[in-house]
Backbone bond lengths (Angstrom), bond angles and torsions (degrees), N, CA, C in turn:
res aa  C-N    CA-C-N  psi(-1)  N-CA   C-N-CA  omega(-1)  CA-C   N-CA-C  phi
1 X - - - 1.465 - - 1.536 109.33 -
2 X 1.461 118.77 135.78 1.461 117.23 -167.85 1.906 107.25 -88.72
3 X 1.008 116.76 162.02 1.096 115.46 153.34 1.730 146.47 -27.67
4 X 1.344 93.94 -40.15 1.806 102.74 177.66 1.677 90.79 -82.29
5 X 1.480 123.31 -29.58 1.562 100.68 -167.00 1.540 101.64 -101.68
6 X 1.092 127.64 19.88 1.423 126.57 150.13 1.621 108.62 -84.37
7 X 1.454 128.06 -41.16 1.118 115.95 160.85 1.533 137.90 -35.62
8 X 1.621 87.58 -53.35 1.417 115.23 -171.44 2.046 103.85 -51.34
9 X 0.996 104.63 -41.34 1.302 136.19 -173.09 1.171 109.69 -44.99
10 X 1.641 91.57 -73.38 2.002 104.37 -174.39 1.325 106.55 -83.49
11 X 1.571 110.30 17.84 1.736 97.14 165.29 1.317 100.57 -120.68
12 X 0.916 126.77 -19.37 1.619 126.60 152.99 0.950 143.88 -45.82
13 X 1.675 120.82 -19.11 1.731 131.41 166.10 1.123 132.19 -55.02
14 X 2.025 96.34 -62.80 1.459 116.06 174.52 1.859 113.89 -67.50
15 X 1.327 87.73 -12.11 1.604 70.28 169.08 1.588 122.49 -107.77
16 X 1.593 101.44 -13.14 1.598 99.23 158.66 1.464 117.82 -66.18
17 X 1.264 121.41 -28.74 1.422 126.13 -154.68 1.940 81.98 -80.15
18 X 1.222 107.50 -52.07 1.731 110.16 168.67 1.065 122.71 -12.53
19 X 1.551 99.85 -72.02 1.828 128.61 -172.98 1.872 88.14 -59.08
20 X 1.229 120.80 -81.41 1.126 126.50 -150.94 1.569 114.10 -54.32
21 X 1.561 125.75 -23.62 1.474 117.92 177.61 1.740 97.96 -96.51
22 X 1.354 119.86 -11.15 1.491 97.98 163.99 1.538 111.57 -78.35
23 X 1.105 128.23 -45.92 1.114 125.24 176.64 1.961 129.63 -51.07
24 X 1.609 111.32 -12.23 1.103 111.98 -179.47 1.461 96.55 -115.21
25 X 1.542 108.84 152.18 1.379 117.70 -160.43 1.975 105.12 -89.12
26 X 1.808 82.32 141.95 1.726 95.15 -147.96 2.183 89.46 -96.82
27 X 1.313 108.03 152.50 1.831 114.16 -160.85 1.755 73.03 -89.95
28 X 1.492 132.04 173.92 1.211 158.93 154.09 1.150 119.81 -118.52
29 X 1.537 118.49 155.62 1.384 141.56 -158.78 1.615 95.97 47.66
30 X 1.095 120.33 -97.54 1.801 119.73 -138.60 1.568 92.31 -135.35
31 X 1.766 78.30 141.77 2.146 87.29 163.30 1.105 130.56 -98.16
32 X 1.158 156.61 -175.88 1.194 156.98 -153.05 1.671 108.29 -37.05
33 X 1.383 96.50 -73.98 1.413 106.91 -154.04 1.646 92.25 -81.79
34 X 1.494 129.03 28.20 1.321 117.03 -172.95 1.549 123.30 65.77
35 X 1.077 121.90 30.11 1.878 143.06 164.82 2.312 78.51 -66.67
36 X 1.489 98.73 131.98 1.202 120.12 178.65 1.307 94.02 -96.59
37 X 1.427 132.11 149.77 1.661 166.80 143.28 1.783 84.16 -18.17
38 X 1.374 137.46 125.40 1.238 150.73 163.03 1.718 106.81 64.95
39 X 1.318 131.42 25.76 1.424 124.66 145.16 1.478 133.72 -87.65
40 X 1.269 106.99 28.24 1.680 123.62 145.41 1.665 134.58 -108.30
41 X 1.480 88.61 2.47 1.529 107.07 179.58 1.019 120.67 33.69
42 X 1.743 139.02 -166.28 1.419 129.46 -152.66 1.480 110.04 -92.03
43 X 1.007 104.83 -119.74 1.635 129.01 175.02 1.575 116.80 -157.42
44 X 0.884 134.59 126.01 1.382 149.22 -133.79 1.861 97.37 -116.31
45 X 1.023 145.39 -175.23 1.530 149.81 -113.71 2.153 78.34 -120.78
46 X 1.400 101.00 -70.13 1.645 107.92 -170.87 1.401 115.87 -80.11
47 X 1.598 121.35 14.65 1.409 121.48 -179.77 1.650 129.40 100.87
48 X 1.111 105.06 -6.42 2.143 115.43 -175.38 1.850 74.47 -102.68
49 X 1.611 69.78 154.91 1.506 107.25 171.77 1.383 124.61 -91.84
50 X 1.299 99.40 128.77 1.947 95.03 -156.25 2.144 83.26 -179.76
51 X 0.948 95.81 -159.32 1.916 118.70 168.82 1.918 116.49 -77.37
52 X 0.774 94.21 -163.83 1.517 90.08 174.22 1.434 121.55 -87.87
53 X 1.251 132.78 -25.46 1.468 121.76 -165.07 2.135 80.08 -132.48
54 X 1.188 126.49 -20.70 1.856 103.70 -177.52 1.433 98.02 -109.26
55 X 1.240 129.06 173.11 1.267 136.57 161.14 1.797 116.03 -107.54
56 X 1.214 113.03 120.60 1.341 124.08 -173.45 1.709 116.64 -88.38
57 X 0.979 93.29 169.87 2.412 96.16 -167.15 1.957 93.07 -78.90
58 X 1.327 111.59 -13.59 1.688 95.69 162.77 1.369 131.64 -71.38
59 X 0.998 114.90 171.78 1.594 112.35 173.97 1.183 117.01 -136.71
60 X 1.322 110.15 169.21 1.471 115.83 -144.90 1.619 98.40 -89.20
61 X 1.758 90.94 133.19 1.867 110.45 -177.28 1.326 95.48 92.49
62 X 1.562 80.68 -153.33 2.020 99.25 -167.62 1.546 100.25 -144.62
63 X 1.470 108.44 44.55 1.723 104.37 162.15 1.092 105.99 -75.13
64 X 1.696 102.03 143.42 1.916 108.49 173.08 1.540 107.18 -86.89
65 X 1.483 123.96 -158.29 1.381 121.76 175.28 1.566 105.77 -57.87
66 X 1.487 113.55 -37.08 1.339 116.32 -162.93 1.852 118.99 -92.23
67 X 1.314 79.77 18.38 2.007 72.49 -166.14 1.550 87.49 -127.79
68 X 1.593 121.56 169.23 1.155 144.21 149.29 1.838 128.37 -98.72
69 X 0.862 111.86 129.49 1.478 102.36 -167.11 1.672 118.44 -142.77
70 X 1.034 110.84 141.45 1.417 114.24 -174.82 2.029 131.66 -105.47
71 X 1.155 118.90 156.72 1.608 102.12 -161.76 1.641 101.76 -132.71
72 X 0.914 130.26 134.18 1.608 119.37 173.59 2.139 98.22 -124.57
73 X 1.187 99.60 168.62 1.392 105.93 171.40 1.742 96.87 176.73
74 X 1.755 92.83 163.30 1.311 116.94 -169.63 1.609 91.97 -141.13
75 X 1.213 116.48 125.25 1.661 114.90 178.44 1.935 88.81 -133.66
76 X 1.641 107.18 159.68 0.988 127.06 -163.40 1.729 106.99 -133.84
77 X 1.318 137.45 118.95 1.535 112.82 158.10 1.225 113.85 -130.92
78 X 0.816 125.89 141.80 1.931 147.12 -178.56 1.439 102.05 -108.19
79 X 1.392 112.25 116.59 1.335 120.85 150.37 1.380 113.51 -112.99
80 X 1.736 99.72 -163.53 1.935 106.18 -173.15 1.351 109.85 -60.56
81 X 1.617 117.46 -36.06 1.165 131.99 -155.46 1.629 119.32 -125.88
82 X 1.432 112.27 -33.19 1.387 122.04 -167.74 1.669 119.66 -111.24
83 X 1.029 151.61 -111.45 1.344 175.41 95.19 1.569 121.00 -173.48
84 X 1.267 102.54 150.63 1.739 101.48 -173.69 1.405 98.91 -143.23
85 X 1.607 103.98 143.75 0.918 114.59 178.85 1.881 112.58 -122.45
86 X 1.380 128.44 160.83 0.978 137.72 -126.68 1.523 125.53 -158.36
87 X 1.144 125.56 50.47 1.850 113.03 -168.32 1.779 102.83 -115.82
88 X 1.189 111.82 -172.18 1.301 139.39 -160.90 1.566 145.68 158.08
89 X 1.249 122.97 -145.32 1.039 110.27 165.33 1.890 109.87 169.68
90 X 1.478 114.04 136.35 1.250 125.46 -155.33 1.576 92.85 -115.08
91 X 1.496 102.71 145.35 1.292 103.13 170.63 2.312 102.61 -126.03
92 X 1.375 122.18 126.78 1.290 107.76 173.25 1.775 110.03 -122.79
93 X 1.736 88.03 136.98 1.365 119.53 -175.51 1.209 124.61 -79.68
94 X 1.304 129.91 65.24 1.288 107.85 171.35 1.729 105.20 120.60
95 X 1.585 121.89 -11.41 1.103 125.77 -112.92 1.843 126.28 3.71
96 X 1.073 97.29 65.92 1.543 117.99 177.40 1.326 118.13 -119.26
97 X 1.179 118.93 -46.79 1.382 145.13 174.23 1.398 143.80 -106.82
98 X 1.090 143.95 112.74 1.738 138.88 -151.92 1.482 99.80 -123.08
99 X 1.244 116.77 99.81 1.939 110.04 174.75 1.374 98.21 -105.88
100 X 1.508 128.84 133.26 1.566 134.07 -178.05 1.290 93.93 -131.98
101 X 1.389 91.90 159.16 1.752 104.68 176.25 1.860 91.27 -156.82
102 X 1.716 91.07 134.09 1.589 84.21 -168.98 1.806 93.76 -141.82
103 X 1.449 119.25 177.28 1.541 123.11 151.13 1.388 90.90 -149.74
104 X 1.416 88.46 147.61 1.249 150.03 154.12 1.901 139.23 -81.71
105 X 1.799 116.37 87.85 1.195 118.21 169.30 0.735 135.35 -106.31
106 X 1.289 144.73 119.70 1.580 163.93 -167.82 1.340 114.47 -83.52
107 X 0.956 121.90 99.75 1.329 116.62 -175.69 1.357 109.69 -97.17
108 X 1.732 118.22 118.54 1.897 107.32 -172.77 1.578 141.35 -70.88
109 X 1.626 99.63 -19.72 1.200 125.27 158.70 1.309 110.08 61.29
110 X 1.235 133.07 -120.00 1.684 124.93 176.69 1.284 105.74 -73.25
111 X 1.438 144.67 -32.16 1.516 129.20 170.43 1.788 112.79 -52.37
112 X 1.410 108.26 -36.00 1.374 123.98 -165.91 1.741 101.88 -75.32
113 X 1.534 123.56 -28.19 1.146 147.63 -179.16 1.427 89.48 -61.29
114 X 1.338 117.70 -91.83 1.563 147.03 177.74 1.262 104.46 -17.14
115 X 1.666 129.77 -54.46 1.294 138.89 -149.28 1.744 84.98 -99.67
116 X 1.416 145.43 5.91 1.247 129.11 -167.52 1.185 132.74 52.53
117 X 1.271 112.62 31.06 1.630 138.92 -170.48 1.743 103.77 -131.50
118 X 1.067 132.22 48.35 1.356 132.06 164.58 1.432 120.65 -32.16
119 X 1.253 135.86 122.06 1.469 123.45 172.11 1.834 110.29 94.44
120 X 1.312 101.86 6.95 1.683 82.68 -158.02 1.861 98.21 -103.38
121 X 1.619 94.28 167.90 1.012 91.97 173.60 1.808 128.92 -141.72
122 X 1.323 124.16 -170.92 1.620 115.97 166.65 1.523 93.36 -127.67
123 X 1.500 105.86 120.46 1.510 121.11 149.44 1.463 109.94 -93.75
124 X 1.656 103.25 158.49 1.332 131.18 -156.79 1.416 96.28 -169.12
125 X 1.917 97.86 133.35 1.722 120.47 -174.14 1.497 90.14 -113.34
126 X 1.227 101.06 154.99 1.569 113.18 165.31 1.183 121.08 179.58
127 X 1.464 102.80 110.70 1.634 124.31 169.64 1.484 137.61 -71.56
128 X 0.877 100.87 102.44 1.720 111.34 -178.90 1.668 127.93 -78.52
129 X 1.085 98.65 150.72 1.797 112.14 -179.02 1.684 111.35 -142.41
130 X 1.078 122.27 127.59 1.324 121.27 177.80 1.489 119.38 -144.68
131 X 1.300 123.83 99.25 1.112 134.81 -151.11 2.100 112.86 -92.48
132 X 0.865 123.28 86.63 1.787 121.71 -167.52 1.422 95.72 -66.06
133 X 1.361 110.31 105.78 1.370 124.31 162.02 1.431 138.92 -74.08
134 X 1.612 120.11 -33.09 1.244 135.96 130.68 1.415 126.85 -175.28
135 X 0.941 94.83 -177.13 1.574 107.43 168.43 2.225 107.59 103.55
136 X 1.282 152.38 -138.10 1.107 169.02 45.51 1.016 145.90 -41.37
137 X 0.829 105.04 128.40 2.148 112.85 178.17 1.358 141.34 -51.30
138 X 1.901 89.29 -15.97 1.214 105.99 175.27 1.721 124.88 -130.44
139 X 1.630 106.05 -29.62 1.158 114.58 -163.02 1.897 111.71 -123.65
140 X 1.198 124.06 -7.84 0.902 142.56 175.87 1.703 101.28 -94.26
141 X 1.784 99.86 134.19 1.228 100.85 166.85 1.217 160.02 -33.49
142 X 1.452 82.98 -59.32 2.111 109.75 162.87 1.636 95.79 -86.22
143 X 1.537 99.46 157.29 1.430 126.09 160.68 2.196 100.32 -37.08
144 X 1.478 87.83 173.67 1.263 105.33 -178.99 1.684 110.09 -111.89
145 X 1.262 122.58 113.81 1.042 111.60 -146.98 1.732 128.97 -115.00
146 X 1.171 134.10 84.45 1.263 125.84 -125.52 2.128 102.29 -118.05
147 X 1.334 108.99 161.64 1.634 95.85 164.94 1.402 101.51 -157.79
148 X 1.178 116.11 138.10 1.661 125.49 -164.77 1.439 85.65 -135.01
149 X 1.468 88.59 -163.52 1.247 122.76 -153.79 1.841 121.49 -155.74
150 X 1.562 132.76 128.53 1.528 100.97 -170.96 1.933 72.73 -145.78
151 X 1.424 98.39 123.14 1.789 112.15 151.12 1.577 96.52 -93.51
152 X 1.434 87.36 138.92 1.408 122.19 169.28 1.598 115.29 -133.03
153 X 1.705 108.42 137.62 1.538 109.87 -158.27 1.660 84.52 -151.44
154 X 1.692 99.34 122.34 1.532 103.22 -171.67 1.472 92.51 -97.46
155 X 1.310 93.84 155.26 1.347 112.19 -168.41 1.718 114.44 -104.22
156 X 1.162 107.10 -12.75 1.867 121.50 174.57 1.477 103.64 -131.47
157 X 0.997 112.83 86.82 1.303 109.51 178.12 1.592 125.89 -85.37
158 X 1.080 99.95 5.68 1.965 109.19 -156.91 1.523 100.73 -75.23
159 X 1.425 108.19 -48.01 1.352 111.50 -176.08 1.929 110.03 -80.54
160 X 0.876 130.80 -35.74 2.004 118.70 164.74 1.948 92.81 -57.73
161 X 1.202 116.86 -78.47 1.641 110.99 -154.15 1.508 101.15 -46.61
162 X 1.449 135.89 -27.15 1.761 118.15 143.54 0.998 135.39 -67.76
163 X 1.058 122.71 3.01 1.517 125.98 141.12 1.011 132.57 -120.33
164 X 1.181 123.26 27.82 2.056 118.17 136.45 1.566 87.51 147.60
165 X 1.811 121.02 -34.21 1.437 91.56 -175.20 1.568 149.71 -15.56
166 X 1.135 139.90 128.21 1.475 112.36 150.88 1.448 137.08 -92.29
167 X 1.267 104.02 -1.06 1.862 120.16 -174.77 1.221 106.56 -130.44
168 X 1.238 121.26 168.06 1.603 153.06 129.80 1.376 131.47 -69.87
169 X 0.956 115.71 -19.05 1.329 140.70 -151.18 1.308 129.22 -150.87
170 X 1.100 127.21 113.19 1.146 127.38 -159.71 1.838 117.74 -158.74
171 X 1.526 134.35 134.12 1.409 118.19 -176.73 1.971 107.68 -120.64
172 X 1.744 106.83 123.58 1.538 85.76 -179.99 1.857 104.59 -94.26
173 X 1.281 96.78 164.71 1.524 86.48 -176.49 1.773 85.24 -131.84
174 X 1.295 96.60 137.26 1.757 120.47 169.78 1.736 118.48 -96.22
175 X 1.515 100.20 -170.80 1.384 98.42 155.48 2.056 87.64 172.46
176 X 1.252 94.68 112.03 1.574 109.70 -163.81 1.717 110.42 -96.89
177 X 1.080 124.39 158.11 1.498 128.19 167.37 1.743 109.47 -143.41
178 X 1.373 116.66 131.05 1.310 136.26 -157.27 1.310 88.66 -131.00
179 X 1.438 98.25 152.90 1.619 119.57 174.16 1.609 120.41 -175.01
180 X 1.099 104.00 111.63 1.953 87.87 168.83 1.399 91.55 -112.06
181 X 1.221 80.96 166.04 1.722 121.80 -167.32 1.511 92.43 -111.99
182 X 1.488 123.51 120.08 1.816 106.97 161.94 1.355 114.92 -107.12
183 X 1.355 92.47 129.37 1.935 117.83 -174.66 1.564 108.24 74.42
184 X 0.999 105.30 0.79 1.729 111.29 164.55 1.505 110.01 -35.90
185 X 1.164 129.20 -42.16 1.646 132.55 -174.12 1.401 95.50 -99.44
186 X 1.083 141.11 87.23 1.514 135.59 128.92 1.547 93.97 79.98
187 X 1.129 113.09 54.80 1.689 135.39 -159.57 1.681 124.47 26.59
188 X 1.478 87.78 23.49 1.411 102.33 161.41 1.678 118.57 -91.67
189 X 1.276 125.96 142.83 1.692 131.84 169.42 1.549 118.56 -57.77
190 X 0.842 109.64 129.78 1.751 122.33 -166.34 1.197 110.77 -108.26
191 X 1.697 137.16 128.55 1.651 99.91 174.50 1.872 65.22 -138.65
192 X 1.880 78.33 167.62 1.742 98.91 -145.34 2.057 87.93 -139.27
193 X 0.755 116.86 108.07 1.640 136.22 -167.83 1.906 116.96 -117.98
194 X 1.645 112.44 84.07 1.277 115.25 154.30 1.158 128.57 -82.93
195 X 1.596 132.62 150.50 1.579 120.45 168.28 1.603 85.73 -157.27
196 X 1.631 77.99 125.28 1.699 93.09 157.99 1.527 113.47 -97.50
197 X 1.397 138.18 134.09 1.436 165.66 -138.15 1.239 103.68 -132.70
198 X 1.456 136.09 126.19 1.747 150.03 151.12 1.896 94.95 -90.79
199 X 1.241 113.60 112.71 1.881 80.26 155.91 1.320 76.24 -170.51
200 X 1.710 106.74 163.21 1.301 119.93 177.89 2.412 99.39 -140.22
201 X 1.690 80.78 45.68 1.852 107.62 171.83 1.157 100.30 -76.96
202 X 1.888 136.55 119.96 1.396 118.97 134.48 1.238 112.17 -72.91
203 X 1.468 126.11 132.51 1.286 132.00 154.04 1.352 108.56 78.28
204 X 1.465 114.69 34.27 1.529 110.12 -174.84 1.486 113.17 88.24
205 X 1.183 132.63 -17.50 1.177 167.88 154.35 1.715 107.69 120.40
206 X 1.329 115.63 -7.52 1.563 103.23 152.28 1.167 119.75 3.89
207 X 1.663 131.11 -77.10 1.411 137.24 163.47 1.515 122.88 -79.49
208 X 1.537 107.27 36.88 1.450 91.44 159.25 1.609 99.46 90.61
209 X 1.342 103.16 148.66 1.938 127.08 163.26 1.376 113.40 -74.55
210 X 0.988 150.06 128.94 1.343 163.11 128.85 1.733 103.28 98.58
211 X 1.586 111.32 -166.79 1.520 97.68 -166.61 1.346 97.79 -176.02
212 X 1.006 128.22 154.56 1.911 123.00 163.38 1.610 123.52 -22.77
213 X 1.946 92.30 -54.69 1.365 75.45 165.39 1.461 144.15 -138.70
214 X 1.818 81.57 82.74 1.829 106.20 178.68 1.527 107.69 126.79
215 X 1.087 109.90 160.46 1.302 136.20 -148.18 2.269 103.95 -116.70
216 X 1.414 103.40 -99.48 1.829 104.76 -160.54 1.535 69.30 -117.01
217 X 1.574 100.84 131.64 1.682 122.00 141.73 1.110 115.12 -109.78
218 X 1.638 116.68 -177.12 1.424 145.68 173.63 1.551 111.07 -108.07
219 X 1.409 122.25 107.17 1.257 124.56 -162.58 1.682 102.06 -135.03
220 X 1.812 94.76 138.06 1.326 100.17 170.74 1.233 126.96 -97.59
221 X 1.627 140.59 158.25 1.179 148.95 -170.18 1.508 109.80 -157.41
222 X 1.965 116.35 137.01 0.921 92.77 -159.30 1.578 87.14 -146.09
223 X 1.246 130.49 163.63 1.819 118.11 -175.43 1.571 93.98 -157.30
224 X 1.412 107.78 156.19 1.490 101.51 -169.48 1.883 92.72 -165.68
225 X 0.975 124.06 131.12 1.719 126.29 166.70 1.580 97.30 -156.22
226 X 1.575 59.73 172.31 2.326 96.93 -171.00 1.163 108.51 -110.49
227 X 1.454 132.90 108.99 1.833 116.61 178.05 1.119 98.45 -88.29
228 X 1.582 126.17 98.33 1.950 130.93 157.83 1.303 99.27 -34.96
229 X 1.407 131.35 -57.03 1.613 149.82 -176.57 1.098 127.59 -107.68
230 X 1.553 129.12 144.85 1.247 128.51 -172.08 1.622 111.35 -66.92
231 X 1.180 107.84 -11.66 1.614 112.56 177.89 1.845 115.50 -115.32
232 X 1.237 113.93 22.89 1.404 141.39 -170.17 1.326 130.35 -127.27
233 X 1.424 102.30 114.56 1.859 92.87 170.47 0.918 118.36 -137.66
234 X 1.621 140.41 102.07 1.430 127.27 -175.37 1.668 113.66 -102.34
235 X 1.492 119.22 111.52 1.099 125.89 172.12 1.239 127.16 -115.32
236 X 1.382 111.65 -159.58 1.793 116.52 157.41 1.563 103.25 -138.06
237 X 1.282 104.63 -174.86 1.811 120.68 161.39 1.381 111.03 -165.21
238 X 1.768 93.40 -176.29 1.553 87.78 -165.94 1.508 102.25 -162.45
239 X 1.244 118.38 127.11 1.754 108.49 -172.87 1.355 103.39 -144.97
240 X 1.387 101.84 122.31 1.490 115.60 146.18 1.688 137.05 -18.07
241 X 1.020 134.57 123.79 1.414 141.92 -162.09 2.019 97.68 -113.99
242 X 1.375 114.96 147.20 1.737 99.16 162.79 1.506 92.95 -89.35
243 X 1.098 160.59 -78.88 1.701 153.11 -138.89 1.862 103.62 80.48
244 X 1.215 97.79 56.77 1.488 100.35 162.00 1.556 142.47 -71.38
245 X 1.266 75.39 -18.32 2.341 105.64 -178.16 1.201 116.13 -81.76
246 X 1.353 124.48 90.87 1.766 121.83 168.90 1.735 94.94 -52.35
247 X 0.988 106.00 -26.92 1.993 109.80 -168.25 1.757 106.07 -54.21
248 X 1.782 90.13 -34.19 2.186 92.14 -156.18 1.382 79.89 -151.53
249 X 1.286 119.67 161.53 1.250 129.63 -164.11 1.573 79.27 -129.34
250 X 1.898 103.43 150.75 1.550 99.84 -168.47 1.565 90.31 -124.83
251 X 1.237 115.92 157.01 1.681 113.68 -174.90 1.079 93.65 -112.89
252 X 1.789 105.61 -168.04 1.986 103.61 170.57 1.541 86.50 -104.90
253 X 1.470 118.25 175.04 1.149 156.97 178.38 1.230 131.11 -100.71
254 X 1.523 120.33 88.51 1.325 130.94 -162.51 1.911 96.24 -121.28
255 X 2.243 95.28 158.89 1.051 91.08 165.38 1.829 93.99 -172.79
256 X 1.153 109.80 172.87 1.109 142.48 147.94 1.380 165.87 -102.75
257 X 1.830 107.44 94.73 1.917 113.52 -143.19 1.011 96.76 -122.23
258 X 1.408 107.34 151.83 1.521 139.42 168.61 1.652 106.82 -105.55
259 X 1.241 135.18 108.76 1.283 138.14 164.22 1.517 112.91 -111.95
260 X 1.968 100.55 138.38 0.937 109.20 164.86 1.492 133.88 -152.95
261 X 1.345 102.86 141.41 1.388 116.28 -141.62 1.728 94.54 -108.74
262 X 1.422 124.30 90.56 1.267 131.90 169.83 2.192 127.24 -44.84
263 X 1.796 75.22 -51.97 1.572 95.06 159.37 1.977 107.67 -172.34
264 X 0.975 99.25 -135.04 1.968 91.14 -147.98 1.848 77.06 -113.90
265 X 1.394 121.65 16.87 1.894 106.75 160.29 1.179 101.95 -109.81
266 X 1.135 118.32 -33.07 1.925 95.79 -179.85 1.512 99.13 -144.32
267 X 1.613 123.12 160.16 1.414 157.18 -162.22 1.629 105.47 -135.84
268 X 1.446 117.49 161.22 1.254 124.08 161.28 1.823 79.65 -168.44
269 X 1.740 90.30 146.28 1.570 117.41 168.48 1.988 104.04 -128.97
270 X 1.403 102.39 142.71 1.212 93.51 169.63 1.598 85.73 -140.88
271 X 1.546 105.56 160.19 1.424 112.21 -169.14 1.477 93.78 -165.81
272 X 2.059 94.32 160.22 1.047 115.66 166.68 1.772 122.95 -81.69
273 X 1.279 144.99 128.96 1.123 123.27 -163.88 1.687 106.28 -137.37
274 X 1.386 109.25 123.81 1.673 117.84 -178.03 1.613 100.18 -85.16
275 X 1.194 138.56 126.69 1.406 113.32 160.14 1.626 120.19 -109.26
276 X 1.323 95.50 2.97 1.530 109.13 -170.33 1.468 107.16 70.56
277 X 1.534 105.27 -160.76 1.429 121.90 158.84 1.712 136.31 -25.53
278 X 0.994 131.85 65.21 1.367 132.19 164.05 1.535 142.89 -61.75
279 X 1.035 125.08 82.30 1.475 106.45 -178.66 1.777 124.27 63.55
280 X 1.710 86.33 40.55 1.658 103.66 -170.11 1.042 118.94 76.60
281 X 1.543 136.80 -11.16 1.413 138.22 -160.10 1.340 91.12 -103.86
282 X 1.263 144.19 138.36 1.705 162.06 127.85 1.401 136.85 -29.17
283 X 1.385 137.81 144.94 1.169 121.26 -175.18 1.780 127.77 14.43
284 X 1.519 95.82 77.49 1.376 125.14 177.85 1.445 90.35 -85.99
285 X 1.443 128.65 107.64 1.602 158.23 168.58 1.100 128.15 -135.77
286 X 1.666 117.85 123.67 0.969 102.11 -170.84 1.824 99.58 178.50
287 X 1.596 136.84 -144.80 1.145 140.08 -138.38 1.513 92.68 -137.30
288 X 1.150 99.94 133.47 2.015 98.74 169.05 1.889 89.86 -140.85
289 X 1.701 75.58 135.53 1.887 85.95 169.65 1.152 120.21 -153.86
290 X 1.459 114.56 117.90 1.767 127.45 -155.69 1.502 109.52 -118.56
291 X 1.359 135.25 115.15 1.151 154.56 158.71 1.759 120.92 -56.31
292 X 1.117 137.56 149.60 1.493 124.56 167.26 1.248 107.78 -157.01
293 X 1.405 115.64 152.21 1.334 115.19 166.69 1.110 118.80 -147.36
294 X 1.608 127.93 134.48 1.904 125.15 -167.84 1.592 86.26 -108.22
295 X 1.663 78.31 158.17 1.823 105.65 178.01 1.310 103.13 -117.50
């Protein structure tokens, strides 16, 4: 089997797994143990379950203690200059446990122009772990309180180690707290999303682990929405970058999403997304749009 049809392959799952949970008929309002319509939230940029760009202390789907359950997604982003694309697929244990496995493509776009490389790109794998330590997301007092883990291993490295990288390889480690509030907003549901971040990723690590200047920071990230509707969430977020690259100056990562959750087999988020600074290029703005589907 050649190369393009091993590709072909691992992009072919998440979208069968797609086809196949739209096609089987999805339960409404709540599951067993009372899991509410959108308290597994989306899928996030590297594969954990969280919003689009942070990862939140939920996990992916709506398995109870007693079930096993599976997550696929395909997310898309368009900026001025770049776009990346993004699929995978999460499997949760128990809701105890979150194992993801995702990639990551970079598409270089006018830098790739510039450099005489039209079309090209940097892929990036990254495996996730997210461990729910305690509490609930919804019904428990305190937040829900979770801490994972995501290795990331770039797969083109030629172009970051010319610009300042020092790795390939690299693992960030979190530790998140989730909470909604119900009718907290003007008797609307509120959910309220911290995560503290270890990582020494430019750009997701797109460009590589660490840099001239500096190596692993402490970074904040923060996500917050209103569900008007039980199948609705309009929020924002906002995450911290380390800026390791004397080469490119790295910004944080903000945006603005609308998610909606029809029932508990499939999701779609579309959002506004700032990324700042990219790879020397400026006001990186533009469209992010993420698909999902639970098993």
């Amino acid at each position: 089997m050649n190369r393009h049809s091993r590709r072909r392959r691992r992009r072919i799952l998440p979208i069968a797994l797609l086809a196949l949970a739209a096609a089987l008929p999805g339960p409404d309002g709540m599951a067993a143990d009372g899991r509410l319509l959108a308290s597994g939230g989306a899928t996030q940029l590297e594969g954990s379950a969280g919003g689009g760009i942070v990862p939140w202390a939920v996990l992916a789907g709506y398995a109870t203690r007693d079930e096993i359950g599976a997550t696929s997604y395909l997310t898309r982003v368009e900026v001025s200059d770049y776009a990346l694309d993004s699929w995978g697929a999460a499997l949760n244990i128990r809701n105890r446990l979150e194992l993801s496995l995702s990639r990551q493509r970079f598409h270089l776009g006018t830098l790739g122009d510039l450099l005489g490389m039209p079309g090209a790109s940097i892929r990036q794998n990254a495996l996730g772990i997210k461990l729910r330590v305690s509490g609930d997301v919804i019904y428990s007092t305190w937040p829900q309180i979770a801490v994972g883990a995501q290795l990331k291993k770039n797969l083109d490295f030629s172009i970051p180690s010319a610009a300042g990288a020092r790795r390939d390889s690299g693992t960030d480690l979190y530790v998140a707290a989730t909470k909604v509030f119900l009718g907290a907003a003007g008797g609307y549901h509120l959910l309220v999303n911290t995560t503290l971040r270890s990582s020494s990723a430019n750009q997701l690590g797109i460009l590589g682990f660490g840099g001239d200047r500096g190596g692993r920071r402490l970074l904040g990230e923060f996500s917050a929405a209103v569900l008007p509707d039980p199948t609705l969430a309009i929020g924002f977020e906002y995450r911290q970058k380390p800026d390791n690259l004397g080469f490119a100056r790295e910004d944080a990562f903000s945006d603005l999403f609308v998610a909606w959750f029809p029932n508990k087999r499939f999701s779609a988020v579309a959002a506004y997304a700032d990324l700042g600074s990219v790879a020397s290029f400026g006001n990186q703005r533009g469209w992010y749009l993420s698909v999902q589907a639970n098993l």
